[in-house]
C-alpha positions as CSV (number, residue, x, y, z in Angstrom):
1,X,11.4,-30.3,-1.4
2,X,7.9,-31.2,-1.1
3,X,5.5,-31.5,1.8
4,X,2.6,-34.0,2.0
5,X,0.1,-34.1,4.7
6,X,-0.3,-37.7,6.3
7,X,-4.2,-37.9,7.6
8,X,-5.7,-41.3,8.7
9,X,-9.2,-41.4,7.6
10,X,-9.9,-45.2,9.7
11,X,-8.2,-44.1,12.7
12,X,-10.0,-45.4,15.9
13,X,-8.5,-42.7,18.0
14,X,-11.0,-39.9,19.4
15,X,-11.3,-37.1,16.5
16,X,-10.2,-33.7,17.2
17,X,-12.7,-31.8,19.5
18,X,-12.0,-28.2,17.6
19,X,-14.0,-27.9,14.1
20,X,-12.6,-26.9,11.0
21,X,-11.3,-25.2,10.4
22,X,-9.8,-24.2,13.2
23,X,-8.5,-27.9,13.5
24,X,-4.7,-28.4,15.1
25,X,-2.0,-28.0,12.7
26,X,-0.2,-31.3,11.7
27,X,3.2,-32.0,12.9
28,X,6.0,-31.3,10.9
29,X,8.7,-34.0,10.6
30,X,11.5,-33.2,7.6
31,X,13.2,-36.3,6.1
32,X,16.8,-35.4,5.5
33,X,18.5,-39.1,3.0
34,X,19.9,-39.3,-0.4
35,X,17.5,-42.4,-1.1
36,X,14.3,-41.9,-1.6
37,X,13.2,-45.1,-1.4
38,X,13.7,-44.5,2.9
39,X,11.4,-41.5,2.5
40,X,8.4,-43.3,0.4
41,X,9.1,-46.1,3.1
42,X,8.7,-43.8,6.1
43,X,5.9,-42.1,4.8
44,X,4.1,-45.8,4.4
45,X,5.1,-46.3,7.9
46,X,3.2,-43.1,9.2
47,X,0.1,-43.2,6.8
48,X,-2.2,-44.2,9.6
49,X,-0.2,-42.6,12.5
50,X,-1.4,-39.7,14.3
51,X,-0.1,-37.9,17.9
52,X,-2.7,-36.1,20.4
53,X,-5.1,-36.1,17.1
54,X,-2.4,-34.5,15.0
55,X,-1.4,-36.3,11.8
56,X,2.3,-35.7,10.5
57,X,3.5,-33.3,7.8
58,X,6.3,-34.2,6.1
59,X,9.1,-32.3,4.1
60,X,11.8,-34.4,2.1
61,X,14.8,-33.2,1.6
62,X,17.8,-35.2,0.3
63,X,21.5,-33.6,1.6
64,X,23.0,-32.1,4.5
65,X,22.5,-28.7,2.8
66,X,18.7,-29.4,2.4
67,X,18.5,-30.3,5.8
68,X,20.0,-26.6,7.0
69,X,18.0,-24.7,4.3
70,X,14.8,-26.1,5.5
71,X,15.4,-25.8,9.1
72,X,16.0,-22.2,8.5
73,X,12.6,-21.7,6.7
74,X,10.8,-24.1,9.0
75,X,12.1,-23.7,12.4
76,X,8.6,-25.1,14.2
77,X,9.7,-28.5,13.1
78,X,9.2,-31.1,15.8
79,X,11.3,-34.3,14.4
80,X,13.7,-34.7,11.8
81,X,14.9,-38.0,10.6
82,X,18.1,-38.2,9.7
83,X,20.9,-39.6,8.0
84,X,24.5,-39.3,8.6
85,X,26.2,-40.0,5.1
86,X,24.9,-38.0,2.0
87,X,26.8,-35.8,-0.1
88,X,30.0,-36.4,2.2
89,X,30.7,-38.8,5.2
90,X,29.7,-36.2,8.1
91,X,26.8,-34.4,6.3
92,X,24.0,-35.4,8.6
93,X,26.0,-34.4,11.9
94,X,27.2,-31.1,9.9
95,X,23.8,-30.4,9.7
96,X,22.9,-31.0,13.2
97,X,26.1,-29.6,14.9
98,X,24.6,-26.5,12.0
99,X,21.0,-26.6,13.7
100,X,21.8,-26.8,17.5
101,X,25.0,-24.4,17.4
102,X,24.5,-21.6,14.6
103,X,20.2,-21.8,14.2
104,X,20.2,-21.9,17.9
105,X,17.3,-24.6,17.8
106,X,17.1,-26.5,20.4
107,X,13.3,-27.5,20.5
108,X,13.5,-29.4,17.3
109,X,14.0,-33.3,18.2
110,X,16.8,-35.0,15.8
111,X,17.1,-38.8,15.1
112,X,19.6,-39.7,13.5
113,X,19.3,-42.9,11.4
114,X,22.6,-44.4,9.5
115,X,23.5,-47.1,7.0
116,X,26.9,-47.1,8.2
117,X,27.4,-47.1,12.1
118,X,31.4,-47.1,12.0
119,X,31.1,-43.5,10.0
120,X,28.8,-42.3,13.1
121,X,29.4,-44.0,16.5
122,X,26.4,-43.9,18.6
123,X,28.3,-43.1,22.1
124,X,30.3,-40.6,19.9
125,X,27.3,-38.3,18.1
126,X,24.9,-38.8,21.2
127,X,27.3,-36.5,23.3
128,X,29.1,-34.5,20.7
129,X,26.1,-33.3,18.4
130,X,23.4,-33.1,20.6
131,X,21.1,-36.2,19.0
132,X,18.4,-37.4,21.0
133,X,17.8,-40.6,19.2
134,X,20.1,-43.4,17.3
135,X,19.1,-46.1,15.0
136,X,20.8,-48.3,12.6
137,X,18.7,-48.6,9.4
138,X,19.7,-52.5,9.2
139,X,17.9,-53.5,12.6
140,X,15.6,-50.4,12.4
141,X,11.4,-52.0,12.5
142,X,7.9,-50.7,11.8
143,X,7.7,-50.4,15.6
144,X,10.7,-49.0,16.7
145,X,10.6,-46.6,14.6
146,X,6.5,-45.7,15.4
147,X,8.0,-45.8,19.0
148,X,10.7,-43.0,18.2
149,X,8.6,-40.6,16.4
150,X,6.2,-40.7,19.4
151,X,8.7,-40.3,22.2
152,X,10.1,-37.5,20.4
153,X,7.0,-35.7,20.1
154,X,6.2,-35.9,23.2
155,X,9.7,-34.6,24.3
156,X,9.2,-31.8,21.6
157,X,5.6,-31.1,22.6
158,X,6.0,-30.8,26.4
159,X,9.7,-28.6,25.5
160,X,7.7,-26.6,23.6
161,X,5.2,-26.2,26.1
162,X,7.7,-24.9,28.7
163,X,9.3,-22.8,26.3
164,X,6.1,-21.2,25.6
165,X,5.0,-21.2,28.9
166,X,8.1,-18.8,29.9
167,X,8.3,-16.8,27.1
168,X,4.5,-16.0,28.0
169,X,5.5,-15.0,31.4
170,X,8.2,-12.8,30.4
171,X,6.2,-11.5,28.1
172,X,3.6,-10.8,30.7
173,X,5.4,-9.8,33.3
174,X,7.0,-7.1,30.8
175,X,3.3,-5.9,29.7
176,X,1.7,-5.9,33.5
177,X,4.4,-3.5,34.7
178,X,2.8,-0.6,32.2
179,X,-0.9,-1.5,32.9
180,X,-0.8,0.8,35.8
181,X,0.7,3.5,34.0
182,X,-2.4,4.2,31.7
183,X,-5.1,6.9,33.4
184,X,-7.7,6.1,30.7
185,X,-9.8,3.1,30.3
186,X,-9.8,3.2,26.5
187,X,-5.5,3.3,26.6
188,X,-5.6,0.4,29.1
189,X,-8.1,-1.5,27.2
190,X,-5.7,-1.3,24.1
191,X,-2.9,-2.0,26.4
192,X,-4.3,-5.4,27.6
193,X,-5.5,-6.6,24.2
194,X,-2.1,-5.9,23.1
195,X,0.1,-7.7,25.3
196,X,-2.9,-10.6,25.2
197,X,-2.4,-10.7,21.3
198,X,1.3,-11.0,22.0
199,X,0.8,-14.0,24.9
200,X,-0.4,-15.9,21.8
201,X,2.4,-15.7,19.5
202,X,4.2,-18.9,18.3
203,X,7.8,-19.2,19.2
204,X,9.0,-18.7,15.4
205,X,6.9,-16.0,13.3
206,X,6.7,-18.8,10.5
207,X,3.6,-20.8,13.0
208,X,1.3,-18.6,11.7
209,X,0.4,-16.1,9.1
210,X,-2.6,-14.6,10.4
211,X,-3.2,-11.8,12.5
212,X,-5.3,-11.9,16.4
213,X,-8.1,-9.9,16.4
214,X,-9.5,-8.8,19.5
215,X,-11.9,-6.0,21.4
216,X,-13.1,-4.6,24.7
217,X,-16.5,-3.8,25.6
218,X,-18.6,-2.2,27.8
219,X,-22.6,-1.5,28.7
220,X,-23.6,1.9,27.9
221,X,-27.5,2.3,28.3
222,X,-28.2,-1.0,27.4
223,X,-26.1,-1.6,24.6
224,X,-23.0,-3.4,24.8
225,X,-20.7,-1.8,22.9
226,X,-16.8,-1.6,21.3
227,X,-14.7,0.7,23.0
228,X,-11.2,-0.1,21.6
229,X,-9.9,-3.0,19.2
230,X,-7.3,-4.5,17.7
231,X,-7.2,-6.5,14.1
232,X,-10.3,-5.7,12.0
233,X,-12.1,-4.8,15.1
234,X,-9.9,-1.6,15.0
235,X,-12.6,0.1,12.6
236,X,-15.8,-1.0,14.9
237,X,-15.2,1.4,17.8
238,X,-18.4,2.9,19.2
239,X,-20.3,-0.1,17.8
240,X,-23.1,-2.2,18.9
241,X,-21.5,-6.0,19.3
242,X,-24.2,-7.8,17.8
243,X,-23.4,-5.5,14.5
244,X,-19.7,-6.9,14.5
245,X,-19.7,-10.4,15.4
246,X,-21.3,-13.7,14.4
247,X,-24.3,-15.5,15.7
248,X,-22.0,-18.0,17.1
249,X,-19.7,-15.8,18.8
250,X,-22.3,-13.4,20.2
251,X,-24.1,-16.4,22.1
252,X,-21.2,-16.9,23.4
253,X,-20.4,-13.0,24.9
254,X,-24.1,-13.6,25.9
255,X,-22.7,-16.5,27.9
256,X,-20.4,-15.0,29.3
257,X,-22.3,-11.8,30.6
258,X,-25.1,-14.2,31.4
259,X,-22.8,-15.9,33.8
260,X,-20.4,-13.7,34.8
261,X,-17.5,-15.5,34.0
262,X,-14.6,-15.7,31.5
263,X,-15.3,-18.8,28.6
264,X,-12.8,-20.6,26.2
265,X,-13.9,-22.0,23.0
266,X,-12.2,-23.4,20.0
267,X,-9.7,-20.4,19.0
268,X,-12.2,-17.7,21.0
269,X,-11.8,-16.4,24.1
270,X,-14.2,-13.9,25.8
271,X,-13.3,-12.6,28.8
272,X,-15.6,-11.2,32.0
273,X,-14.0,-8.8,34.5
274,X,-16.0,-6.7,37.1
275,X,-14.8,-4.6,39.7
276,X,-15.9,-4.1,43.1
277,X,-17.7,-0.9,42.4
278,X,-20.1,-2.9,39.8
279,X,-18.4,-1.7,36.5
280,X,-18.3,-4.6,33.9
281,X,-15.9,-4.9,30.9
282,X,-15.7,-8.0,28.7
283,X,-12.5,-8.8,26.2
284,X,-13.3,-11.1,23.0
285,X,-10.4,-12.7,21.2
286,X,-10.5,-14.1,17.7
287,X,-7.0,-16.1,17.6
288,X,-6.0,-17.7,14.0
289,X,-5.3,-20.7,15.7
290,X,-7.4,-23.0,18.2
291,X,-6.3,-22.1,21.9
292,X,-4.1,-25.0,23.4
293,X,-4.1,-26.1,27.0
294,X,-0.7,-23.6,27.7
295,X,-2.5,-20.7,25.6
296,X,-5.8,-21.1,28.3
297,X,-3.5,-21.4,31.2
298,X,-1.6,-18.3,30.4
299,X,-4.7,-16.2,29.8
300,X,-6.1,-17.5,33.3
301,X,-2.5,-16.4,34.7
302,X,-2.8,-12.9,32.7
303,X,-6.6,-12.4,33.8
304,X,-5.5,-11.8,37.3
305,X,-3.3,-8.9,35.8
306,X,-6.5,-7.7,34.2
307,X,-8.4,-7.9,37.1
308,X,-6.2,-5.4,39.1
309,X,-6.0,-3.8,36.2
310,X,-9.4,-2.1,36.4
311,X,-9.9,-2.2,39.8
312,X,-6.7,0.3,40.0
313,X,-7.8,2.1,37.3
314,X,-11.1,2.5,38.4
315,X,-10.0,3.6,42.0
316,X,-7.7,5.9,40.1
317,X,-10.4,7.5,38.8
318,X,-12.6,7.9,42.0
319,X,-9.1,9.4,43.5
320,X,-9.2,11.9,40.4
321,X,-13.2,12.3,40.9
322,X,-12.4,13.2,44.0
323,X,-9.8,15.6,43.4
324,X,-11.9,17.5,41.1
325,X,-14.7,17.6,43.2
326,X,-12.5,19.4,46.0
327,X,-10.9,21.7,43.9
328,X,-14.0,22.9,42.5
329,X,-15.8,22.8,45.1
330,X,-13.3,25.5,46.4
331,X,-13.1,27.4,43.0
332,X,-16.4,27.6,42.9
333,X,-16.7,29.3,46.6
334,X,-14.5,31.9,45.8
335,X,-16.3,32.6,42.8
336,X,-19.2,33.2,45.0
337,X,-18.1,35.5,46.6
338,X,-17.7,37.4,43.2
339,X,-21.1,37.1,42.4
340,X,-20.2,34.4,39.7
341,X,-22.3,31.3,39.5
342,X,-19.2,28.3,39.7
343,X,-19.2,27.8,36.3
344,X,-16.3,29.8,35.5
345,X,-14.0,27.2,37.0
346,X,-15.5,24.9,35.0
347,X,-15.1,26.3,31.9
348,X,-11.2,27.3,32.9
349,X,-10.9,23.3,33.5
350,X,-11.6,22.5,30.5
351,X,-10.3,24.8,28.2
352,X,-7.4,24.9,29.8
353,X,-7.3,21.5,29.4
354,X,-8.0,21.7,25.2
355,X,-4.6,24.7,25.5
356,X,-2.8,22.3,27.0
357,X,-3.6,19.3,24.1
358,X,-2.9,22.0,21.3
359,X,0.2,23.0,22.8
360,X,0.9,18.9,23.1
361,X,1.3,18.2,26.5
362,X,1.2,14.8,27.7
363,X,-2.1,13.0,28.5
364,X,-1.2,13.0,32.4
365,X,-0.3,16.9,32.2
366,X,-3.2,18.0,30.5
367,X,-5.7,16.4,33.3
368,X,-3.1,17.3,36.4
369,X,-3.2,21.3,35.0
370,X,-8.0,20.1,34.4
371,X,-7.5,19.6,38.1
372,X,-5.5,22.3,39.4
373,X,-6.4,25.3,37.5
374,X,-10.0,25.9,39.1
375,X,-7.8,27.1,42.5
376,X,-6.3,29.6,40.4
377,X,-7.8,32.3,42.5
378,X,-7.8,30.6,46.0
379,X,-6.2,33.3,47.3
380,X,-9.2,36.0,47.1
381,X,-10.3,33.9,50.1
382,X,-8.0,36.6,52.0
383,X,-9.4,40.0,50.1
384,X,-12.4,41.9,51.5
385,X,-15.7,41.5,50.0
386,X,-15.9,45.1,49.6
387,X,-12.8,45.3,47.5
388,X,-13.3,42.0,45.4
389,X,-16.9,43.0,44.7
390,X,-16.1,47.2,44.3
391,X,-17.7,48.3,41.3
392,X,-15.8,51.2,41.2
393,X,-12.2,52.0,40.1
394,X,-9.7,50.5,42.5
395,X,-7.5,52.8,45.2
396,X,-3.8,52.0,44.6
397,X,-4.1,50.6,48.2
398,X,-6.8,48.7,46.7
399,X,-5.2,47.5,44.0
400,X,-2.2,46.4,46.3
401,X,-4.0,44.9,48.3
402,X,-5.9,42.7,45.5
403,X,-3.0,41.6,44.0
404,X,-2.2,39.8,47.0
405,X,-3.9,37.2,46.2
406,X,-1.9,34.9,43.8
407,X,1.0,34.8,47.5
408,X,-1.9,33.9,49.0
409,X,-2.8,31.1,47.1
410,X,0.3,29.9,46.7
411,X,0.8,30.2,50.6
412,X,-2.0,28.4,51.3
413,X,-1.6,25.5,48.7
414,X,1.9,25.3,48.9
415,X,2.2,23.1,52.2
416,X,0.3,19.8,50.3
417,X,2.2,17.0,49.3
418,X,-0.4,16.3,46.6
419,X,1.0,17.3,43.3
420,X,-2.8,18.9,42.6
421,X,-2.5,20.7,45.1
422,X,0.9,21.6,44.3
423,X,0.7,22.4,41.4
424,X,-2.1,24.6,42.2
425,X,0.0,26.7,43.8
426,X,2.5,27.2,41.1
427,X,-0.8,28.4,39.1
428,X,-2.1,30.7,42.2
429,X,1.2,32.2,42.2
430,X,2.0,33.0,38.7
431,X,-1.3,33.4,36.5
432,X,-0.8,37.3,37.1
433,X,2.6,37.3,35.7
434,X,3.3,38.8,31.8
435,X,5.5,37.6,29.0
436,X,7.4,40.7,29.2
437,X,7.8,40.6,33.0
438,X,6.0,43.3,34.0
439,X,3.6,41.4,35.9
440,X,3.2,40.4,39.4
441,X,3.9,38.9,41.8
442,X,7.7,37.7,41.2
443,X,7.9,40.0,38.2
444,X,8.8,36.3,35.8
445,X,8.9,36.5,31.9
446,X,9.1,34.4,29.1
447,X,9.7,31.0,29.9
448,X,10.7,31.0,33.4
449,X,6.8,31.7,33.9
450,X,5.2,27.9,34.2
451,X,3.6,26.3,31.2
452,X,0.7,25.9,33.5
453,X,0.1,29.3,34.9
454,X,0.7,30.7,31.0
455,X,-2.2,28.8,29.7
456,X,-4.3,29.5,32.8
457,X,-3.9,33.4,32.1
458,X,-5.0,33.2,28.4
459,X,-8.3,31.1,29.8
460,X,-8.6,33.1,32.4
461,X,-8.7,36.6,30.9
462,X,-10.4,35.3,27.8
463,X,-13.4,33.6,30.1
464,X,-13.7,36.9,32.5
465,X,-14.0,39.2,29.0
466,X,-16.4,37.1,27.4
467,X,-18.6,36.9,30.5
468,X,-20.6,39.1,32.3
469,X,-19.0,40.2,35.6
470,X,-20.6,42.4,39.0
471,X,-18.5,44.8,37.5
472,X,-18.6,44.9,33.9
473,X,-20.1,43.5,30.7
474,X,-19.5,41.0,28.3
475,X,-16.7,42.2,25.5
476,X,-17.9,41.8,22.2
477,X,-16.0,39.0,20.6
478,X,-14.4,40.9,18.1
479,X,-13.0,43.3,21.2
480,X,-11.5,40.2,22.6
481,X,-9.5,39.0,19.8
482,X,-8.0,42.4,19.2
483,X,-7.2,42.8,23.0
484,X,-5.2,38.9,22.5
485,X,-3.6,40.1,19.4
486,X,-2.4,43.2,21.1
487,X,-1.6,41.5,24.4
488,X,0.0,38.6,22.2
489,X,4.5,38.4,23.4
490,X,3.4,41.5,26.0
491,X,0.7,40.0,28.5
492,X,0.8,36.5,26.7
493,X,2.8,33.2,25.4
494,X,3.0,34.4,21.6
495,X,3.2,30.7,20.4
496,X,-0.1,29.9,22.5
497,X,-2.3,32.8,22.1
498,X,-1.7,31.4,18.0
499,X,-2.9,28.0,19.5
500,X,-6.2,29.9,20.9
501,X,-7.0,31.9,18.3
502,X,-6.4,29.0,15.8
503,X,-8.6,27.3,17.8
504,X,-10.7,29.8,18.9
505,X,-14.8,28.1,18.1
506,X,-13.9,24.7,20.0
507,X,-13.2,27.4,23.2
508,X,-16.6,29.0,21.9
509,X,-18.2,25.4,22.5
510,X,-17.0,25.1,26.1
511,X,-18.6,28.4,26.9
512,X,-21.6,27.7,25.5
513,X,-21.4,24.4,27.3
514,X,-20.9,25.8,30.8
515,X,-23.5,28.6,30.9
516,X,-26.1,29.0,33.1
517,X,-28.9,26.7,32.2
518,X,-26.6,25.0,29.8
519,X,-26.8,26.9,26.7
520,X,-24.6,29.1,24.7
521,X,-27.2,32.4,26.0
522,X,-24.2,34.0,27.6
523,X,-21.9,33.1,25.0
524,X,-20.0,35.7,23.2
């Protein structure tokens, strides 16, 4: 088998737009016949032929075996020519009944050419072997034959097309469905450069060898810069654009931004999306291939996928802005009422958020339980001021009365139908309650106590010890680790009081974060 490329240096025709060498890939025609002189005569016949721009790439091959063995390794081949008697009488249609029933290929187009019509009628093997062209080699001319090659690329290019076209849908339609699944712009971004490397794949893995590469980017203070990527733009995250790309390619992103609107050139593509609230993200692709007319009219389809896609995401996140904004809002009033400054809620929303990641919640649990742990007290909205501010040691009526609080919370959060809220009551209700079930108000243990409301107690008791309270001190740190390791399968989830104390400085660095003025002053 050998494979020589058939270019027309003198051909009048108007040269390929695309510059190398990103130039269209030939066609590939095999030539199945046991005479060689037909293939060094068909090759003549085609040395100055060329379809849509694209010369022809030929593979000879010489017996219906051949003919099988190189379909298999070259299943993007457009045309074969071939012949019907070789090594037996039926080779040729053995090989095609072989190609069309058991390779499953029906794109490839097959013309069947024969020195001996009796062995193959034409009415017969038309029908019965799926050929879609028939010529005797006797009457068979220079022109007829020129005129079958080019109807049967045609045929194979606009099949292809269609094949392309809805295995790009599907693959699309597949992809959408879990864009609105993501809750972070960095996962969605990844998403969508996936599923827009996978629009572009060939129909058989054997049309190409290299790899998509592909990024999203945003403006951050002026810079426009990488925040996820696929390919070798994987490793350029954080990074200025103009540090990763070319000259060529960054005048066009320039263009793009310039104009607002998405461009296609040679094998790049850079796309433009804003959404209505004025937030601007811009998706380069690097294909290994020059983007055909189906390839630009898929992306077009898929941008309007992207489009929603941030918009939703975006109004996601005002929803969640929101959210957090209301239910701190509220923590933050009854905090006030303890003489605490707000930021307590703050800094049990977050490190109850980096509990929940070390115990390895989900992505979607660890911001629902960010949200809903600042109500965690709500209910002290129903005890006295002169009990939840007493500096003194508490009456047992006091004290009864105190621990009220986590029903109340749960009361009053327990009639949303917002899972926040909902689950802020689950919190409210349980934060109080002990490993060892001697806690209140429902007396749970173990694990019928709410993965939530156990993290919440550790972040909660930690964050009141290691700050100064109305009616106490900050603990020493060392205090406060022995209290954890005493409290540790009693008060606490054994298995995450580990997590915390393994842990123990990043929960340092959210104190020192949310202290009054900023710094770590107050810090432990």
């Amino acid at each position: 088998m050998n494979e020589r490329l058939l270019f027309n240096p003198t051909t009048t025709q108007p040269q390929q737009s695309i510059p190398e060498p990103y130039a269209l890939p030939p066609w590939r025609v095999l030539i199945i016949d046991d005479d060689p002189d037909v293939h060094a005569l068909t090759e003549v016949v085609f040395r100055s032929y060329t379809f849509e721009q694209r010369p022809i790439a030929f593979i000879s091959g010489f017996s219906g075996h051949d003919a099988k063995r190189l379909l298999r390794d070259y299943p993007e081949t457009a045309v074969i020519l071939l012949d019907v008697v070789m090594e037996n009488d039926h080779a040729g249609l053995e090989a095609a009944r072989y190609i069309r029933s058991e390779l499953k290929n029906r794109l490839v187009r097959i013309i069947l050419r024969t020195g001996q019509p009796g062995q193959a009628p034409e009415s017969r093997v038309i029908d019965d072997y799926d050929i879609n062209d028939y010529k005797e080699k006797s009457t068979l001319s220079h022109q007829s034959l020129v005129t079958a090659m080019t109807t049967s690329l045609r045929s194979y290019r606009d099949l292809h097309t269609i094949e392309t076209t809805r295995q790009g849908l599907n693959r699309m339609i597949e992809g959408a469905a879990h864009f609105y699944e993501y809750s972070s712009l960095g996962d969605l971004a990844v998403g969508i450069l996936t599923q827009l490397v996978a629009l572009l794949q060939p129909l058989q893995p054997s049309d190409s060898s290299a790899a998509s590469h592909c990024f999203a980017a945003t403006t951050k203070k002026g810079s426009l810069n990488l925040y996820a990527g696929l390919g070798h733009f994987s490793e350029a995250i954080g990074q200025p654009v103009e540090n990763v790309v070319s000259t060529e390619v960054l005048t066009l992103i320039q263009q793009a931004l310039t104009n607002q609107e998405s461009l296609f050139q040679g094998n790049h593509y850079c796309g433009f999306f804003t959404t209505r609230r004025g937030f601007q993200n811009l998706l380069y692709l690097q294909a290994d291939r020059p983007l055909l007319p189906v390839d630009r009219e898929l992306i077009r389809v898929f941008a309007i996928h992207i489009a929603s896609a941030f918009e939703n995401l975006f109004l996601t996140r005002e929803v969640i802005n929101t959210q957090k904004s209301v239910t701190f809002t509220l923590g933050e009033v009854i905090e006030a009422r303890s003489g605490d400054t707000g930021k307590h809620v703050r800094r049990v929303a977050e490190s109850s958020r980096l509990l929940a990641t070390l115990a390895g919640l989900s992505g979607d649990a660890c911001e629902l339980l960010s949200l809903a742990s600042p109500m965690h007290d709500l209910g002290k909205i129903g005890i006295p001021d002169h009990i939840l501010n007493k500096p003194d040691k508490l009456t047992p009526d006091e004290w009864h009365l105190i621990r009220e609080h986590t029903s109340i919370g749960a009361r009053i959060l327990g009639t949303s139908d917002q899972e926040v809220i909902r689950t802020g009551a689950i919190i409210a209700g349980q934060h109080h309650e002990k490993w060892d079930g001697s806690g209140y108000p429902a007396g749970l243990a173990g694990q019928k106590i709410h993965i939530f409301a156990r993290i919440t107690a550790i972040i909660d008791v930690f964050d009141a010890l290691a700050n100064k309270r109305p009616y106490k001190d900050a603990w020493p740190l060392e205090q406060i680790i022995s209290l954890f390791r005493a409290e540790s399968g009693r008060h606490f989830d054994p298995d995450l009081v580990a997590l915390f104390l393994d842990h123990l400085d990043e929960f340092l660095e959210i104190q020192g974060a949310f202290q009054d003025g900023g710094d770590a002053s107050g810090a432990p």
